[in-house]
C-alpha positions in Angstrom: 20.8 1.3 7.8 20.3 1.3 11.7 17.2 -0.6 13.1 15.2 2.0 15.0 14.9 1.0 18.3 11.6 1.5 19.1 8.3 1.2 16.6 5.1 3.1 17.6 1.8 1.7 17.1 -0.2 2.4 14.2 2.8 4.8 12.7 2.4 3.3 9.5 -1.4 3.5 9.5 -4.2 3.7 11.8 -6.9 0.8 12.7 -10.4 1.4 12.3 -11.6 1.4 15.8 -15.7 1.8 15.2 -17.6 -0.6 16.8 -20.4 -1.2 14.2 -19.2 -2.3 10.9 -21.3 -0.7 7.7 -23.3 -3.3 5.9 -22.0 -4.9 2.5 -22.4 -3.9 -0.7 -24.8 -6.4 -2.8 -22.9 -5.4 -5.7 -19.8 -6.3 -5.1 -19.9 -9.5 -7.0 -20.6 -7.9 -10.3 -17.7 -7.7 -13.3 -18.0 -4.8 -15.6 -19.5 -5.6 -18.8 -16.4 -4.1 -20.7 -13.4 -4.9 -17.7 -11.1 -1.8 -18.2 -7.7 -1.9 -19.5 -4.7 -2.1 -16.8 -1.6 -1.0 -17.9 0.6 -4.1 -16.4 3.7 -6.3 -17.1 4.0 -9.8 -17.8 6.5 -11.1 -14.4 8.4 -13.7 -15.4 8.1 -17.1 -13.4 11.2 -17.9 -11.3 12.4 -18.3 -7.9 13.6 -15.7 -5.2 14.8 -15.8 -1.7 12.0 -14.1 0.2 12.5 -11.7 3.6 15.1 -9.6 4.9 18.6 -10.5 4.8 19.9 -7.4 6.2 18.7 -8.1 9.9 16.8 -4.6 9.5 12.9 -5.4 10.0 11.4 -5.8 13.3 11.2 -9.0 14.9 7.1 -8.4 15.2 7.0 -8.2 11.4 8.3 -11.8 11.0 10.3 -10.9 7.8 12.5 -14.0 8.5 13.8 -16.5 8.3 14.6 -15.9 4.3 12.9 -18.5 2.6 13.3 -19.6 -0.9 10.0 -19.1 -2.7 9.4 -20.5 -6.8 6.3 -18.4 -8.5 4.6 -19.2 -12.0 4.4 -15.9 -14.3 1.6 -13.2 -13.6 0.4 -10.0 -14.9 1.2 -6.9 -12.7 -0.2 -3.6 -13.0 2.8 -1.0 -13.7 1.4 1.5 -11.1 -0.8 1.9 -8.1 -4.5 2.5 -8.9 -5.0 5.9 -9.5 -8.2 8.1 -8.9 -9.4 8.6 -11.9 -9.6 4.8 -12.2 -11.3 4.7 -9.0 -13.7 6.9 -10.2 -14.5 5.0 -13.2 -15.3 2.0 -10.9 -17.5 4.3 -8.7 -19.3 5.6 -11.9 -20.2 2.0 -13.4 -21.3 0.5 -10.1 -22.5 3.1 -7.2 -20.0 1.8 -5.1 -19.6 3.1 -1.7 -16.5 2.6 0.3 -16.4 1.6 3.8 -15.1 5.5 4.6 -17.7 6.8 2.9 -20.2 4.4 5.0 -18.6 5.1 8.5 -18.3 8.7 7.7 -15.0 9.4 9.0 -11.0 7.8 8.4 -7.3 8.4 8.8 -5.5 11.5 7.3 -2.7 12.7 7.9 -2.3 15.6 10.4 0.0 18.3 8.1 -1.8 17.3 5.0 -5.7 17.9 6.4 -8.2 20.0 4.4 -11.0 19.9 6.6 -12.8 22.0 9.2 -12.3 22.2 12.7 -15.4 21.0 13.6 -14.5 18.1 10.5 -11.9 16.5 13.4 -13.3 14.4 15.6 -10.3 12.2 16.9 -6.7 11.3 17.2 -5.3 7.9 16.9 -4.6 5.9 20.0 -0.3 6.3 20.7 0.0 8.3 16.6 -1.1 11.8 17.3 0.0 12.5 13.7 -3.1 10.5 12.4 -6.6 12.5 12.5 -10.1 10.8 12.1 -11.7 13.7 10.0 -15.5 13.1 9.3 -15.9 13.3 5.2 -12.3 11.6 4.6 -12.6 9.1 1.9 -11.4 8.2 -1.9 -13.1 11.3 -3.4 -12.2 13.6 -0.7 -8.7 12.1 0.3 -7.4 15.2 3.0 -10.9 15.5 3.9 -14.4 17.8 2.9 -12.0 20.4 1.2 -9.9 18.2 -1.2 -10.9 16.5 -4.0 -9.8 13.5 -6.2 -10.5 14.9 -9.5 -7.1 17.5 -7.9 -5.1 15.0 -8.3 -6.2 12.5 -10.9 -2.6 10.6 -11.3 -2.0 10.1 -8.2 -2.8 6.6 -6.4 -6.4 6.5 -4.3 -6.0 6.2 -0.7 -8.7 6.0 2.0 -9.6 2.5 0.6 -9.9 -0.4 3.0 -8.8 -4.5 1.8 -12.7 -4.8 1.4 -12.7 -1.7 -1.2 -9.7 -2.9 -2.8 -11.2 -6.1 -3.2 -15.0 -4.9 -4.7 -12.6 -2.9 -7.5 -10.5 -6.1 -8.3 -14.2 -8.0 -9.0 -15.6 -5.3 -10.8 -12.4 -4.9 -13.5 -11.6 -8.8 -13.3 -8.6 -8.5 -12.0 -7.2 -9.3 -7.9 -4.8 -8.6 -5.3 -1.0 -9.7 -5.7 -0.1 -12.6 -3.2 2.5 -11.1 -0.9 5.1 -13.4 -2.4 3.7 -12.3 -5.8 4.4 -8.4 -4.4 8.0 -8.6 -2.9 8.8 -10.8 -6.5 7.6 -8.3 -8.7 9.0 -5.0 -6.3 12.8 -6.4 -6.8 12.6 -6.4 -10.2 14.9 -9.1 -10.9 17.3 -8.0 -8.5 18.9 -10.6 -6.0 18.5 -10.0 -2.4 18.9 -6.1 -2.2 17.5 -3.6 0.2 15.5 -1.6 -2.2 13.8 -1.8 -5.8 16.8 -0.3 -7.2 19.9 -1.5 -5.4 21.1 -0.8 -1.7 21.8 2.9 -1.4 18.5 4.7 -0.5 19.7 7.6 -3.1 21.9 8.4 -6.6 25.1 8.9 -6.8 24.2 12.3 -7.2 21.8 12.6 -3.9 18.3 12.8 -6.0 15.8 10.6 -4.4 14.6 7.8 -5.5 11.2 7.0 -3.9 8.6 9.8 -2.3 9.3 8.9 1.3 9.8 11.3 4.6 13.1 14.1 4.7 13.1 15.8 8.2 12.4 15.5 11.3 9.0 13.3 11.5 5.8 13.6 12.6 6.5 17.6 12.7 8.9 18.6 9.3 8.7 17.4 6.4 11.3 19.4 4.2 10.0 17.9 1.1 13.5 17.6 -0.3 11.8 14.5 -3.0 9.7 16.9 -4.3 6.6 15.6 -2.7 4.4 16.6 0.7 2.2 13.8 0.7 1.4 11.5 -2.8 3.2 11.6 -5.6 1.8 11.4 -9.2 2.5 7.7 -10.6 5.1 7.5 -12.6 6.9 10.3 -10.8 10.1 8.1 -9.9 12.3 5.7 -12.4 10.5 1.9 -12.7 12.4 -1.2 -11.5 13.7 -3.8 -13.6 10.2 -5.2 -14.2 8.9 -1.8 -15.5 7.3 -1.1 -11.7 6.8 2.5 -10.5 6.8 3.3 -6.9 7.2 0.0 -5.1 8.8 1.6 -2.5 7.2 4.6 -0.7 4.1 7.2 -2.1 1.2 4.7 -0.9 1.1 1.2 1.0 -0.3 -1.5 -1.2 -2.4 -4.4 0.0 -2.3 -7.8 -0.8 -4.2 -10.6 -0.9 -2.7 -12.3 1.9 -4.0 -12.5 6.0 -0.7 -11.3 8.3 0.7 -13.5 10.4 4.6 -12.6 11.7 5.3 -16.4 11.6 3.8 -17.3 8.4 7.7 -17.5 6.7 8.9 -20.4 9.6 6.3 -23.1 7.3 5.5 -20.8 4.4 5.0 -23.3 0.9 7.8 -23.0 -1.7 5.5 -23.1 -4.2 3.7 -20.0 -5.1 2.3 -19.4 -1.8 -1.3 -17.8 -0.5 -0.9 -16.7 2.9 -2.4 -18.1 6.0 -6.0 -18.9 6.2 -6.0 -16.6 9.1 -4.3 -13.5 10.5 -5.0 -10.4 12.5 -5.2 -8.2 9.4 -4.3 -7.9 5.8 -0.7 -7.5 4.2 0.2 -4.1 3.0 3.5 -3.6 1.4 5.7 -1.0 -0.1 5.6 1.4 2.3 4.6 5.6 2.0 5.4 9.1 1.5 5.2 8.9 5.4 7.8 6.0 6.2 11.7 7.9 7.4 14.8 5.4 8.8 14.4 7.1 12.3 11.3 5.6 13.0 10.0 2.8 10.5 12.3 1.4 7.6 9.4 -0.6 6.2 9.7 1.1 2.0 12.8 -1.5 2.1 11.5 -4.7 -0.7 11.1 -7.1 2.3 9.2 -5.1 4.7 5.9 -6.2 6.0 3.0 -4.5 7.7 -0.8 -5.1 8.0 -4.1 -3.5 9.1 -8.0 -4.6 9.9 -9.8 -5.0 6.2 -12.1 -2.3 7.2 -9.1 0.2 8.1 -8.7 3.1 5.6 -6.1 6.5 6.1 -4.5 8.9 3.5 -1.2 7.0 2.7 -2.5 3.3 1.5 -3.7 2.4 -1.8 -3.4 -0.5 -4.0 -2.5 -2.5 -7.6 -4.1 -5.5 -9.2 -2.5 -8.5 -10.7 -3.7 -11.1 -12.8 -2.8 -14.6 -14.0 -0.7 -15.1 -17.1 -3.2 -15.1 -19.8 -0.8 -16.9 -21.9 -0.8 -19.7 -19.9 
C-alpha cells in the first residue's frame, strides 16, 4: 500500500468549531434500572505487538514505534451501536446530544438530506464536510433523514461526551485504544487489516464498506454501500467482530497524543492523562488509499469530545465478568 503523500485536515472528520459549548446533562450519571443486553464477546487476555509495522501511517498519527502491549480479558460488543439502541437510551433518559444542543454538525456532502437554507457552512480545508442545521443521531443526513430508516445501521453524529452518557446509562464504557486495536486483529499477528493483508478476496468482493472512486466527488459504490452499512453486513474477524475496519469511526476511551507509544505501559494501558482530543479508530465508509489509509488495524486518529459528523459512531466494552 503506498503512503499518500499528503493528508488534509479534518478528511477523516470535522472539529466542532462553536465557540460556546451547550451545558451538561444532569442525568448523565444515571444507570438504567434494567442495563440492556449487548451482544459482545469474551477477548481473550494475551499480549500483541501494538502500531504499524508496515511503515504506512503518518508520522503525525504516532502509530510507532511497535510496542509490545499484555491485556487481561474483556467483554467487547460484536458490533457498533446501532440506532435503534440509541434510541432506547434516548427513550429511558431524555437525553440530548451535544448536536442536538448546538443545532447543527458534520455530514457528508453527497449523502445530505437537508434544505438549502438547512446548510450553513463548510469545513475549514474539507469542502466535502457540510455543517447542516438539524444534523444529529435521529436525523443523521440532516432534517430529511431519519434513524428509524435505518435501524441496523451504527448511530453517527454522536460526540466522545454522547458516547460516554450511553456507556453510564447501559453500564457498560469505551474500549481502551489498546483494548480496540487487540480485539480488531482478531487474533491475527501483526497484519494490515482485520482479515489478513490484501484489502480484498481472492475473488475481488470487498471486505469492509470503505471509499471505490475517485474521492471527495465519485463514489462508485462497488461494496455495495453509499454511506453506512447495516452491521453485520461484512464477515466478523477471528474474535467474532463485525466492521472494525471502515462503515463508522469508533471512539475510545483514551486522550490522543502522537507520542503516547514512545513510554506507553505494557500493561494494559489507559492513555495519556491529556491529549488534544479523543481516539477514534477503525476508520469509515469515507476512508480510500489515495488520500487516508487509516481503516488499516493500527491506524489512529482523533477529534475534540464535543465534535460529531455523519461517519463516527461507537461500541462499548466491559470488564470480564468472570473475573
Amino acid at each position: 500500500m503506498k503512503k499518500p503523500d499528503h493528508l488534509p485536515e479534518s478528511c477523516c472528520a470535522p472539529t466542532r468549531t462553536a465557540a460556546t459549548p451547550p451545558e451538561p446533562d444532569e442525568a448523565l450519571g444515571s444507570i438504567a434500572e434494567h442495563p440492556p443486553l449487548h451482544e459482545d464477546v469474551l477477548i481473550p487476555a494475551g499480549s500483541f505487538q501494538m502500531g504499524d509495522s508496515f511503515d504506512e501511517g503518518y508520522p503525525a498519527d504516532g502509530e510507532a514505534p511497535v510496542h509490545t502491549v499484555e491485556l487481561e480479558a474483556f467483554r467487547m460488543d460484536t458490533t457498533a451501536v446501532t440506532n435503534e439502541q440509541f434510541a432506547a437510551f434516548v427513550d429511558a433518559t431524555g437525553y440530548r446530544t451535544e448536536a442536538e444542543k448546538y443545532g447543527t454538525s458534520a455530514v457528508f456532502h453527497l449523502v445530505v438530506q437537508a434544505q438549502t437554507g438547512d446548510i450553513v457552512g463548510v469545513a475549514s480545508g474539507s469542502p466535502w464536510w457540510l455543517t447542516v442545521k438539524g444534523a444529529d443521531w435521529a436525523h443523521p443526513a440532516g432534517p430529511g433523514h431519519h434513524w428509524s430508516d435505518i435501524p441496523d445501521h451504527p448511530v453517527v453524529q454522536v460526540s466522545h461526551d454522547d458516547a460516554m452518557a450511553y456507556c453510564r446509562w447501559a453500564g457498560r464504557r469505551l474500549p481502551t485504544e489498546a483494548e480496540w486495536e487487540y480485539a480488531a486483529r482478531g487474533g491475527l499477528k501483526q497484519q494490515r487489516y482485520p482479515w489478513g493483508n490484501e484489502l480484498l478476496a481472492a475473488d475481488g468482493t470487498h471486505r469492509c464498506n470503505i471509499w471505490q472512486g475517485k474521492f471527495p466527488e465519485v463514489n462508485t459504490e462497488e461494496d455495495g454501500f453509499p454511506s453506512t452499512a447495516p452491521v453485520r453486513s461484512f464477515p466478523p474477524n477471528g474474535y467474532g467482530l463485525y466492521e472494525v475496519s471502515g462503515n463508522v469511526w469508533e471512539w475510545c476511551s483514551d486522550w490522543f497524543l502522537p507520542k503516547y507509544y514512545r513510554n506507553s505501559p505494557v500493561a494494559n494501558p489507559q492513555g495519556p492523562t491529556i491529549g488534544t482530543g479523543r481516539v477514534m479508530r477503525g476508520g469509515s465508509y469515507l476512508c480510500h488509499d489515495s488520500y487516508c489509509n487509516r481503516y488499516r488495524v493500527a491506524a489512529r486518529s482523533s477529534n475534540t469530545p464535543d465534535s460529531s459528523s455523519s461517519n463516527c459512531g461507537f461500541r462499548t466494552a466491559a470488564d470480564d465478568r468472570a473475573r
